[in-house]
C-alpha positions in Angstrom: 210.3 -232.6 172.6 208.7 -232.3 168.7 205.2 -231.6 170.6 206.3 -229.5 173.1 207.9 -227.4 170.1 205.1 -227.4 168.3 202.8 -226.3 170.5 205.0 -223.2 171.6 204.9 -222.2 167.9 201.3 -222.8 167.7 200.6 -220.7 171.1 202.8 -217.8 170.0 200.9 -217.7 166.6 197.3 -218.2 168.4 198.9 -215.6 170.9 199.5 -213.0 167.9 196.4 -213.8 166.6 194.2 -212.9 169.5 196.2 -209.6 169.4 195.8 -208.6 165.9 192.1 -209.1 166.9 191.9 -206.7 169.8 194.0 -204.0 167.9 191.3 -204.7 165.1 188.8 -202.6 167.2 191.2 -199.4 166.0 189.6 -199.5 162.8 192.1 -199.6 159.9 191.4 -197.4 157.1 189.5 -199.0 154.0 190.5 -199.5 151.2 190.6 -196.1 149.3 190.8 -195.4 145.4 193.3 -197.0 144.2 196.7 -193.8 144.1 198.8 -193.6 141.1 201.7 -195.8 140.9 205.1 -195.7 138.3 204.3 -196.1 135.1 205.3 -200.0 133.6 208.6 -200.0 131.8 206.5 -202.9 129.5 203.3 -201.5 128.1 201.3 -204.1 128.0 202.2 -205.3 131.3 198.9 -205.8 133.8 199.3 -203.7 137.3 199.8 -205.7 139.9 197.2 -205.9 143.0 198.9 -207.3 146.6 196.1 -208.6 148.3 197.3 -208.6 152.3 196.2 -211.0 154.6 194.8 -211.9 158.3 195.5 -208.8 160.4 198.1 -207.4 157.7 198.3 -203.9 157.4 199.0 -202.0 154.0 202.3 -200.9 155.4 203.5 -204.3 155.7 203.4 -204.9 151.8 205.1 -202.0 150.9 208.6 -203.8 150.2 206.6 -206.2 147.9 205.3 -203.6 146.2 208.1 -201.4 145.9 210.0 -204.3 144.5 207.1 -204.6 141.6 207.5 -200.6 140.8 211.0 -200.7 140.4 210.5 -203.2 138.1 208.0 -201.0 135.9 204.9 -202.8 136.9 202.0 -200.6 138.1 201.7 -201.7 141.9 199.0 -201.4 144.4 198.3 -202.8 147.6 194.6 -203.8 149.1 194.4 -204.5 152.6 191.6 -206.6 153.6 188.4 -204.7 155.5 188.4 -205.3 159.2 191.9 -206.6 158.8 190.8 -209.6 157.6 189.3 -211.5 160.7 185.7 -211.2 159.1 183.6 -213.3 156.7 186.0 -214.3 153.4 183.2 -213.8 151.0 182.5 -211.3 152.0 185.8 -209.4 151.6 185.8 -211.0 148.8 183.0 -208.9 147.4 185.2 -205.5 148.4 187.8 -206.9 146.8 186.0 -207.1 143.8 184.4 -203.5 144.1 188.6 -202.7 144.4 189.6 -204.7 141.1 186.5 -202.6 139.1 188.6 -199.5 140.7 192.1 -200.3 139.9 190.6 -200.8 136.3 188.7 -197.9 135.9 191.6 -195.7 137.0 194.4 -197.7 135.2 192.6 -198.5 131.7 193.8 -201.7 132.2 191.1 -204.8 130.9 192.7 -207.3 133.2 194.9 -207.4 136.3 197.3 -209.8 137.9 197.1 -210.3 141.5 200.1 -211.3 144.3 197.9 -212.7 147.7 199.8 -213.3 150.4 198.0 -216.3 153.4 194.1 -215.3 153.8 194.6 -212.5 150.7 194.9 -216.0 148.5 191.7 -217.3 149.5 190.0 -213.9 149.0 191.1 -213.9 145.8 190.6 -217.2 144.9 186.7 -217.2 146.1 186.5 -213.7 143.5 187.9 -216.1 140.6 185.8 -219.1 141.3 182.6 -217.3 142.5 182.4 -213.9 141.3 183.1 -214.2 137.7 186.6 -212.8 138.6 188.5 -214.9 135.9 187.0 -212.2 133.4 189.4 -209.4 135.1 191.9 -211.5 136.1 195.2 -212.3 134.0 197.7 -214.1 136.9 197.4 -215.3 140.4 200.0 -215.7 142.5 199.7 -217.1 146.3 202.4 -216.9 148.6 201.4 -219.2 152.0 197.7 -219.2 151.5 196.2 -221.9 153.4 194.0 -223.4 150.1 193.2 -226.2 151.3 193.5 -225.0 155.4 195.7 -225.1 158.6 196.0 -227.1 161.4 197.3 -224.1 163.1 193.5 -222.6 163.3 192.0 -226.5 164.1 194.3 -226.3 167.9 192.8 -223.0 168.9 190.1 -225.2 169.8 192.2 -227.4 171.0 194.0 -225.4 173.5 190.6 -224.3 174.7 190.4 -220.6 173.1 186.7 -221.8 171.6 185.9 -221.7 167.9 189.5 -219.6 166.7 188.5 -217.2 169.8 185.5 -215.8 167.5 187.1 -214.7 164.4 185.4 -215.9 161.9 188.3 -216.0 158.9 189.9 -218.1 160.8 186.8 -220.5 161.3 186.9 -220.4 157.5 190.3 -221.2 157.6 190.2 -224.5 159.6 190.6 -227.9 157.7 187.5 -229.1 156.7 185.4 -226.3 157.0 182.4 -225.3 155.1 183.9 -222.4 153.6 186.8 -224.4 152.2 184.8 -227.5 150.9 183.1 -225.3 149.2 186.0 -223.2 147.6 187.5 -226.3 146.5 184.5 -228.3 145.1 185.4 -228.7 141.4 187.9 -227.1 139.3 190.7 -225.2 141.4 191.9 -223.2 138.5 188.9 -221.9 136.8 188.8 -220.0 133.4 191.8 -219.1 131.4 194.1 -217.1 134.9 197.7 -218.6 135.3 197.8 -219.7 138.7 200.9 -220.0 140.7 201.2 -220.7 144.5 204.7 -220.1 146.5 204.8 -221.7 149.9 207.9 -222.4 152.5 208.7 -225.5 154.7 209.0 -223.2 157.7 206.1 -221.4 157.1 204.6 -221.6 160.9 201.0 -220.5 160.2 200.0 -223.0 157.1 200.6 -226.8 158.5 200.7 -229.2 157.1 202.7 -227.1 154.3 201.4 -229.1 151.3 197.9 -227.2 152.2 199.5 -224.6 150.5 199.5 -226.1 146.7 196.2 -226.0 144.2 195.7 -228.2 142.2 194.1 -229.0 138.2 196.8 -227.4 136.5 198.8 -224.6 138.8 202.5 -223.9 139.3 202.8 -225.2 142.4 206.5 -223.7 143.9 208.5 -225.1 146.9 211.1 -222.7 147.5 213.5 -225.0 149.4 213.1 -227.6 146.1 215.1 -225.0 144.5 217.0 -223.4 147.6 217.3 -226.2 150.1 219.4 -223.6 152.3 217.1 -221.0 151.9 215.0 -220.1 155.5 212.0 -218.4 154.8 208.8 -217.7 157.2 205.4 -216.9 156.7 205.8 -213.4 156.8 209.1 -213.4 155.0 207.4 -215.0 152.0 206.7 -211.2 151.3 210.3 -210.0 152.0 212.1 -212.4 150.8 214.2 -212.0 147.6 214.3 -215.5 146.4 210.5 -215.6 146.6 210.3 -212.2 144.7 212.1 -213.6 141.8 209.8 -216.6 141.6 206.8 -213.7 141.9 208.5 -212.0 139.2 208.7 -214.4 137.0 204.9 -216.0 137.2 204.3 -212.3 136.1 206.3 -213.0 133.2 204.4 -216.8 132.7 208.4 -217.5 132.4 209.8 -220.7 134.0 210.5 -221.0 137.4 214.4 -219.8 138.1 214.6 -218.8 141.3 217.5 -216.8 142.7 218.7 -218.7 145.4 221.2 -215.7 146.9 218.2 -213.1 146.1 218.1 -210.3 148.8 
């Protein structure tokens, strides 16, 4: 019964993956100069980049973001080229062009960034490989698959090839290339406070614990805290109770989640 569950959960999740790639061939719209956001209520505070992830749409990370404004931090949302499903370096590299803009326009020397699933391990290869720690204050991952999924490995599996041709997703495999290089050596570089958030029902990151860096990072289970607490992959960016944990890395204050957080 266990395996027949999971492998409905992996087929719907391969199923919306294949989708996400054939709507892909719409085009989404780059990322554009970063807009003007409400000004911090804190002065000093960094603004705050969400970094979306595989197939995630700008849209999608408005709520996050709109929680972050209203709590005086300057917000803006990237949205990964080609919605993700290309080479992770690669976006990386845009993502890094981005940071430079968000600076510039801002004035700000540093920024903090909130990456939710693939947007983690975007950011994570700017840190570690393209001298991002310099512009980087915080890092916060919520259900980024560090250290992969088992959820991209069965694609194979169930006989849709190599993740049906998307290449982030490759990347995204246990024991791929792309990861074993990521996570050669130290997993926190330079001086960033690095925080990941990740959920026992996430469906997408299996084995869970993939979720956690290590050498030195916050490393949050929400249901340690909340045992009640039901929260899914894409609800880590919805969620209340994972806001207030967000919320407070920004702070570098101690992890005091609100378990009743809408």
């Amino acid at each position: 019964m266990l395996l027949r569950k999971t492998v409905l959960v992996v087929s719907v999740a391969v199923a919306a993956l294949i989708a996400s790639a054939g709507t892909a061939t719409a085009a989404p719209a780059p990322a554009t100069a970063p807009a003007a956001a409400a000004a911090p209520t804190a002065a000093a505070a960094n603004p705050v980049i969400v970094v979306g992830g595989l197939s995630g749409v700008a849209v999608a990370y408005e709520p996050i973001a709109a929680r972050l404004r209203a709590d005086g931090y300057r917000a803006f949302i990237y949205q990964l080229p080609g919605l993700g499903l290309g080479d992770i370096p690669t976006s990386a590299r845009a993502f890094a062009t981005y940071v430079d803009q968000v600076r510039a326009s801002t004035g700000a020397s540093t920024v903090d960034v909130v990456a939710h699933s693939e947007g983690g391990l975007v950011s994570r290869y700017y840190l570690k490989r393209l001298g991002g720690t310099a512009t980087v204050g915080r890092y916060v991952s919520l259900g980024t698959p560090q250290y992969g999924t088992y959820v991209a490995n069965i694609v194979a599996f169930l006989g849709l090839g190599s993740c049906a041709g998307i290449v982030a997703c490759q990347q995204m495999t246990i024991g791929s290339a792309f990861l074993a290089d990521l996570n050669a050596g130290d997993d926190t570089p330079g001086a960033v406070r690095y925080t990941t958030i990740r959920t026992l029902q996430d469906e997408l990151v299996r084995p869970t614990g993939n979720a956690v860096v290590n050498d030195g990072a916050t490393n949050v289970l929400i249901q340690s805290y909340c045992p009640l607490r039901v929260v899914g992959h894409l609800g880590l960016v919805l969620d209340g109770t994972a806001y207030t944990i967000v919320r407070g890395a920004l702070v570098d204050g101690p992890v005091r989640p609100n378990c009743l957080a809408l």
